[in-house]
C-alpha positions in Angstrom: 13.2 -135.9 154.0 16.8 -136.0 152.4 15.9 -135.1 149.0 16.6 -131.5 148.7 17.8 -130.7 152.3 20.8 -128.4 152.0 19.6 -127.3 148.5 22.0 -124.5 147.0 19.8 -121.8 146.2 22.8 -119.2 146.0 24.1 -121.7 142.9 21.2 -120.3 140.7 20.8 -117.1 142.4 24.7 -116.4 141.7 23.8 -117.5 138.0 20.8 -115.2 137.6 22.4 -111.9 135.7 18.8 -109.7 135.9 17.6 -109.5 132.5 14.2 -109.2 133.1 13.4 -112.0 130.0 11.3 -113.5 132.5 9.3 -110.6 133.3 6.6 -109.9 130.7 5.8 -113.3 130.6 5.3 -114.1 134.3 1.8 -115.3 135.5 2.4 -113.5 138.8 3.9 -110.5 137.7 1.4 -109.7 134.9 -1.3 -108.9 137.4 0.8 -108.2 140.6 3.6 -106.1 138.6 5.6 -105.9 142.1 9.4 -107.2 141.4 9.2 -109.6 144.8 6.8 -111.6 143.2 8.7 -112.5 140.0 11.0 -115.0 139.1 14.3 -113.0 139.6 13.1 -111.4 142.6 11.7 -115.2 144.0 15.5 -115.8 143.0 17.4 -113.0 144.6 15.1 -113.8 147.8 16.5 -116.9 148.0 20.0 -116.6 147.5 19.5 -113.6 150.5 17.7 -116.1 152.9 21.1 -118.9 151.9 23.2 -116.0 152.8 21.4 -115.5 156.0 20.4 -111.6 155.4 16.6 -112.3 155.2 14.7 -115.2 157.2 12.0 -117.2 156.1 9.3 -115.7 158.2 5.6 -115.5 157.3 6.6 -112.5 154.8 9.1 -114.9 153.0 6.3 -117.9 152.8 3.5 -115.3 151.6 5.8 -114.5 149.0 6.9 -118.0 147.5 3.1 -118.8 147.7 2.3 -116.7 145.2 4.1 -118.4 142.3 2.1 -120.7 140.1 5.0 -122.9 139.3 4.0 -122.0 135.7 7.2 -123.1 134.3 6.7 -120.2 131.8 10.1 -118.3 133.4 12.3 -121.8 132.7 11.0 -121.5 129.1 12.0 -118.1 128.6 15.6 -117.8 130.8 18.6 -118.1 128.5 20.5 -119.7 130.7 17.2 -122.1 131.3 17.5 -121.2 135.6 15.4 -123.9 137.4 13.1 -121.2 139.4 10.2 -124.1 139.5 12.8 -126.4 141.2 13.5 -123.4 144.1 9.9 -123.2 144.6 9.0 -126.4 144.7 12.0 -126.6 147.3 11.4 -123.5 149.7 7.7 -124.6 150.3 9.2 -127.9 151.9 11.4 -125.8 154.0 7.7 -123.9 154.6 5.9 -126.8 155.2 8.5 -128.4 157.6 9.0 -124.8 159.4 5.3 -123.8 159.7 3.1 -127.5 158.7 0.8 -127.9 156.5 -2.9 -127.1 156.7 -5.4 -130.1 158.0 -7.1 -130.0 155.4 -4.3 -130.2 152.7 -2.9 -132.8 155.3 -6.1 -134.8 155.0 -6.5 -134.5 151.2 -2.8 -135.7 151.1 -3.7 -138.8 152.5 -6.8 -139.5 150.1 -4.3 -139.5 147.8 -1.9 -142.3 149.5 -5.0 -144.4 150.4 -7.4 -145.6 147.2 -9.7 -147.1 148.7 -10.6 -144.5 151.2 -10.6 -142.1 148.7 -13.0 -144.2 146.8 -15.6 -144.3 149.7 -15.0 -140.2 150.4 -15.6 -139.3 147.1 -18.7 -142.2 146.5 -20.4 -140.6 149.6 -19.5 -136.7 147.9 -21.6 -137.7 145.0 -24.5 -138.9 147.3 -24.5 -136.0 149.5 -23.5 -133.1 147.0 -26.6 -132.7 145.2 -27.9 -131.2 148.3 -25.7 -128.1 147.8 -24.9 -128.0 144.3 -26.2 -128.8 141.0 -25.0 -129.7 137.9 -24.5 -127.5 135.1 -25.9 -128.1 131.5 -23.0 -130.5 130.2 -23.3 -132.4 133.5 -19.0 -131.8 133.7 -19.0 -129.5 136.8 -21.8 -128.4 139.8 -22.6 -125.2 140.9 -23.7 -124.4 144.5 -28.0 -124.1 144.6 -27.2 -121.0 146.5 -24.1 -119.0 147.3 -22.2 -120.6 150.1 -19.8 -118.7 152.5 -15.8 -119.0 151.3 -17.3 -121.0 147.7 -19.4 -118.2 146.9 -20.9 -119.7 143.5 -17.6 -121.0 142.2 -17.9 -124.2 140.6 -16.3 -127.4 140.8 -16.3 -131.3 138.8 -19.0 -133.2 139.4 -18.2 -136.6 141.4 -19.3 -139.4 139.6 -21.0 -142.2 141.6 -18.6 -144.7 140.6 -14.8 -143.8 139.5 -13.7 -144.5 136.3 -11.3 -147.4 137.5 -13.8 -149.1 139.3 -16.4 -148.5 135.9 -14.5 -151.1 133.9 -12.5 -154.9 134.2 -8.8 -154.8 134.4 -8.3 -156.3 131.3 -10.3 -154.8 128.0 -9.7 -157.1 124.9 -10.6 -154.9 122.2 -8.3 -156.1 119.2 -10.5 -158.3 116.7 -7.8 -160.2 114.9 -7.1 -163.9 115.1 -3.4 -163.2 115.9 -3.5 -161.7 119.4 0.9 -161.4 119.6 0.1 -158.6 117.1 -1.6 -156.2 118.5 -1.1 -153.3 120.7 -1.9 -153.2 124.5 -2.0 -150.0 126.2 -2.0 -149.2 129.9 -4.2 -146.2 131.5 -2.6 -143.8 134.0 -5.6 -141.7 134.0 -5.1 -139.1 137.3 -7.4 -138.3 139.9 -9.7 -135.9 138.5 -10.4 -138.0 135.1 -11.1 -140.8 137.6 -13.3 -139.3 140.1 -14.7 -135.9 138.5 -14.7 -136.1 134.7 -15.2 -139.6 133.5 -15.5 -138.3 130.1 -11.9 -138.5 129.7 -11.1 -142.2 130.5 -14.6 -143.3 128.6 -13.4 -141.7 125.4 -10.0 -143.2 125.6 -11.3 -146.5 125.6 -13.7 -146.2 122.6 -10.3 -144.7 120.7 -8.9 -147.7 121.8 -11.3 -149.9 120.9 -12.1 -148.1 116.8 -8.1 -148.6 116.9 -8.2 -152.2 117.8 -5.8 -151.7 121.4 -6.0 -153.5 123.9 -6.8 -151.6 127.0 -5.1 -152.0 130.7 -6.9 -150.2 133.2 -3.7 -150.0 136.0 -6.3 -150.0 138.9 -3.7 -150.2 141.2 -2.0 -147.0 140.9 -2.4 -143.7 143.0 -1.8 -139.8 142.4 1.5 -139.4 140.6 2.2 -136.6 143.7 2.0 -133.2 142.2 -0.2 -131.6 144.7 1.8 -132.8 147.3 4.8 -131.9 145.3 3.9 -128.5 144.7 2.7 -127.8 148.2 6.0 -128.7 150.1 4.6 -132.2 151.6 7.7 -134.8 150.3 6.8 -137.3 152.4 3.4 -138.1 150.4 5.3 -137.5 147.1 7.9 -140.0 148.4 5.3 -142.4 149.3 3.6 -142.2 146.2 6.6 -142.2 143.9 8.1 -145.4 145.3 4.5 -147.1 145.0 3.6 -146.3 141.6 7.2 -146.8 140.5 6.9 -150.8 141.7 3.2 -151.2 140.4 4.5 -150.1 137.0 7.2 -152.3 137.3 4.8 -155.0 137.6 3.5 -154.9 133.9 5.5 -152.7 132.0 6.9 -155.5 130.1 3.3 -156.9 128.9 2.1 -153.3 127.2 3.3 -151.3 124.6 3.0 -147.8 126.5 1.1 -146.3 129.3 -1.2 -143.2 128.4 -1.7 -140.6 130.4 -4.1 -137.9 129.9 -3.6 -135.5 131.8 -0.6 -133.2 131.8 0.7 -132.2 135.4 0.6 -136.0 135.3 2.7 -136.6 133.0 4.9 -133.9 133.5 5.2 -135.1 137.0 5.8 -138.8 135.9 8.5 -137.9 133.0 9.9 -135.1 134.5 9.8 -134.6 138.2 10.0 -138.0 139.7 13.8 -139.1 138.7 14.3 -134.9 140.0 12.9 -135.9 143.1 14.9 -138.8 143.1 18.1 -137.3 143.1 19.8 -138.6 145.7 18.5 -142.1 145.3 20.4 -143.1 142.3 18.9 -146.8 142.6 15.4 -145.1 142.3 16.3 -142.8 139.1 17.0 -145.8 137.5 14.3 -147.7 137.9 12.6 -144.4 137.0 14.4 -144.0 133.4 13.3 -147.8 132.5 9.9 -147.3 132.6 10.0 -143.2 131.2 10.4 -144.4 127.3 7.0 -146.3 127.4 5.2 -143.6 129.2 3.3 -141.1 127.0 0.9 -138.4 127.2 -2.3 -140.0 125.7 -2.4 -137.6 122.3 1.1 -137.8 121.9 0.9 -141.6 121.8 -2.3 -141.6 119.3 -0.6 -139.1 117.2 2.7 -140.9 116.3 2.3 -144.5 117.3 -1.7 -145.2 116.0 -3.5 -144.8 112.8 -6.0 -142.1 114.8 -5.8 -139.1 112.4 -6.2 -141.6 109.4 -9.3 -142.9 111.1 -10.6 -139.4 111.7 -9.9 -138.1 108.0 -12.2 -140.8 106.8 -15.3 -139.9 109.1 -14.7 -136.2 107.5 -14.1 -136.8 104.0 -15.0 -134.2 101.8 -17.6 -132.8 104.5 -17.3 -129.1 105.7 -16.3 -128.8 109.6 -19.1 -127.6 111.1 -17.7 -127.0 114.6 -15.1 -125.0 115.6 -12.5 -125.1 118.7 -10.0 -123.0 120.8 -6.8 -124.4 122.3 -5.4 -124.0 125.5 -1.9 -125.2 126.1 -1.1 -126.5 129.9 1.6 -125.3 131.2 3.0 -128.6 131.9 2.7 -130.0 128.3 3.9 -127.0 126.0 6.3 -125.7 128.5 7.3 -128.7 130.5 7.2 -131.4 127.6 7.0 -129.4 124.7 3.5 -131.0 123.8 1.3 -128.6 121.8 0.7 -130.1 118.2 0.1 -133.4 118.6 -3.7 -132.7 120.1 -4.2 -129.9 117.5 -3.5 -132.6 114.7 -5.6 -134.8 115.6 -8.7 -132.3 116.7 -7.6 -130.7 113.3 -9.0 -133.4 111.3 -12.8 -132.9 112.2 -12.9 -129.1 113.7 -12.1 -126.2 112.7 -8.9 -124.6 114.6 -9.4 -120.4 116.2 -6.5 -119.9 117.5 -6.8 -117.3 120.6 -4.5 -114.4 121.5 -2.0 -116.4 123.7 -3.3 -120.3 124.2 0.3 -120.3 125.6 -0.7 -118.2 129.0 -0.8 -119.9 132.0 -5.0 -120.4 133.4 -4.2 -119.8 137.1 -4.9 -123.0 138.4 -1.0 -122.9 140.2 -1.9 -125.9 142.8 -3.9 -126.6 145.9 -2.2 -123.4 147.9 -3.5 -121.2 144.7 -7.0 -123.1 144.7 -7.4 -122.5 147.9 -5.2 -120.0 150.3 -4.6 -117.4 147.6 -7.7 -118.2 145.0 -8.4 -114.4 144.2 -4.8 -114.6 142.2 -6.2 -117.5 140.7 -9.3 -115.5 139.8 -7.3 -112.6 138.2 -5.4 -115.2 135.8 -8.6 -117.0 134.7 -10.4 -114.2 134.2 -7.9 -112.9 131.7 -8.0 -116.3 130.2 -11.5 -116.5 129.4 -11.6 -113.6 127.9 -9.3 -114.7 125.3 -11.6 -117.8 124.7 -14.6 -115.4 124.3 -13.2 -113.5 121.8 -12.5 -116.5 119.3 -16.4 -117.3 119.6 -15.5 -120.9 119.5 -17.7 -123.7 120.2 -15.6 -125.5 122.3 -12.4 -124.7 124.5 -10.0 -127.9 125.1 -6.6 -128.6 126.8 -5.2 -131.8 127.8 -5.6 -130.9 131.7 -8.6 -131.5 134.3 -6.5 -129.1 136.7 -6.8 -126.7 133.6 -10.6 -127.5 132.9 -11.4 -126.9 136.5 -9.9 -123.2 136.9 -11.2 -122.3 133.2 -14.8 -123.7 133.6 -15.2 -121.8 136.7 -13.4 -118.6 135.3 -15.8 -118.9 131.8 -19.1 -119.0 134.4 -17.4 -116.3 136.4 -17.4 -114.3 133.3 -20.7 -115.9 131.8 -18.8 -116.8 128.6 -21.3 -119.6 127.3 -17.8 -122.1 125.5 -17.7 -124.8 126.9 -14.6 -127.2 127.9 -14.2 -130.0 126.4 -10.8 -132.2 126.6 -10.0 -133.3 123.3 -9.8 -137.0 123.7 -13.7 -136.4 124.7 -13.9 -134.3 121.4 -12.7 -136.6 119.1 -14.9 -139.5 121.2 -17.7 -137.0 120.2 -16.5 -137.4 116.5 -16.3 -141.5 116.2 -20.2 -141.5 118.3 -21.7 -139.3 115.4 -20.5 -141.9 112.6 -21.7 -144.5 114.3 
């Protein structure tokens, strides 16, 4: 691939004066505390290996592994160093030095292939049940009995039928005699909302339809790439860029906006694809037509709807009788600066704890970190849920299935009895109870 061959890592690692701004806030360095594993020391490792002095053997890659592509050292740097960008970069000089595993190879292409993905995940759901069960809220299984590598770690459930293949194309839910006036939304609802928690994509469309929106379900899209993208394979994220680019381009003019809940989607979509793209300058802008129409779902039901309007009426003058926690994904506070749009909204019927740090990364950090190096991603969620716990919340939400995955399991690791709820499935759980 052309995209980031010949990348200057010595340009940032030049620009990097050692501050140590980074440091306390670090995923990787709060439960490592080793200076390798940090952003300035990820940095000066890379400006060594440009300069030749170090190579990139299996040292090197064990290293650059361990970063969770948090973002959380971007936010922080004052001179706003793009570490995430030299990550993302070294593991696709990894990946084309040393391959990629088979079985990220072969997830990879589930992901470039819908319909096969479709069957693989239709036959998980028949023949799961034999090793796992599912727990109370349905959301997640758990292995029936502890299960060499998974131990009792838990996982979404796989629905039967995905969420795009639940519903028409087309849902008409504005009542009015003058259809020209009404809103029309597309759905770019990600991978896990559309094969492990449904919830997310049903309670979209009965916001949608209380609001009067009319509802595209764009069933021919595929993953927006950030697995692939974070785990060095640029082919795939090429693949998938260019496809989901022209399938957008083939009815972005007949909706208002297209909602994504999810927010490594979204951060991937708005920020990382024209990045990718840099050296396609055709690409980038076909990219930046379609960006000012795409929106992360609560951001777009915020500003652009009547939903908190809606949702103060079902309240009135009644006393909130449940209470929530927040956690912010990293790539909607840190990447897109998305925090209090989802809190107004929730704010309206629930009562807001806020925990110690809803701003700290859970430790899902990517297929590597999910599966490779999972007892980092163990030490991070554990941490994580015990923030939750103390807030004695009824619920626990973020606008990420990649979050809800690492936190659910983390929470039953820790038997922490909160469960997660995304808020779009929270404020569904609001409109049902007035009905």
């Amino acid at each position: 691939m052309a995209h980031f061959q010949d990348y200057n890592y010595l340009k940032t690692s030049d620009a990097c004066v050692k501050c140590g701004k980074c440091l306390p806030d670090c995923t990787i360095f709060s439960i490592n505390g080793d200076e390798a594993t940090s952003p300035r020391g990820f940095i000066d490792l890379l400006g060594a290996y440009q300069r030749n002095e170090i190579p990139l053997d299996k040292n090197a890659k064990n290293i650059f592994e361990t970063c969770f592509l948090c973002t959380t050292c971007v936010s922080v740097c004052p001179n706003s160093l793009p570490t995430d960008t030299l990550i993302e970069n070294i593991r696709y000089e990894i990946a084309q030095k040393y391959g990629i595993a088979w079985f990220k190879r072969a997830f990879f292409y589930l992901l470039k292939h819908r319909k096969i993905m479709d069957i693989s995940f239709k036959l998980g759901a028949i023949f799961t049940p034999l090793l796992f069960k599912k727990t109370n809220d349905g959301n997640s299984i758990i292995p029936r009995f502890k299960l060499p590598i998974i131990g009792n770690r838990i996982f979404g459930a796989m629905a039967n039928t995905s969420f795009l293949n639940s519903h028409c194309e087309e849902l008409h839910f504005n009542k009015e005699s003058t259809p020209k006036k009404s809103k029309k939304v597309a759905i770019f609802i990600g991978c896990l909302g559309n094969y492990n928690y449904k919830g997310i994509g049903e309670s979209l469309l009965l916001i949608l339809e209380k609001l009067g929106i009319d509802a595209k379900l764009a069933k021919g899209q595929k993953c927006c790439a950030a697995p692939a993208y974070f785990t060095g394979d640029f082919e795939s994220v090429d693949t998938l860029i260019r496809h989901n680019v022209e399938y957008f381009e083939s009815f972005i003019e007949e909706v208002d906006a297209i909602l994504i809940p999810e927010a490594t989607c979204a951060a991937m979509v708005l920020e990382d694809w024209e990045r990718f793209m840099q050296k396609d300058s055709l690409m980038q802008e076909r990219i930046k037509k379609l960006l000012p129409k795409i929106y992360m779902a609560t951001q777009y039901l915020e500003s652009q709807t009547q939903l908190i309007e809606y949702l103060a009426s079902l309240q009135g003058n009644s006393p909130k009788t449940e209470s929530i926690t927040y956690h912010d994904p990293c790539h909607a506070r840190k990447v897109l600066g998305i925090y209090k749009e989802p809190r107004n909204l929730l704010a309206q019927n629930y009562q807001l704890i806020e925990m110690e740090d809803s701003n700290a990364c859970c430790g899902f950090g990517g297929v590597t970190m999910q599966t490779e190096r999972f007892e980092l991603a163990q030490k991070v969620g554990s941490k994580k849920a015990k923030m939750i716990a103390k807030t004695n919340a009824n619920f626990v939400a973020a606008e990420c299935s990649a979050c809800r995955m690492q936190l659910s399991n983390a929470l039953h690791q820790e038997e922490i009895k909160i469960p997660f709820s995304h808020p779009l499935e929270l404020i569904a759980k609001v409109i049902r109870s007035h009905k």
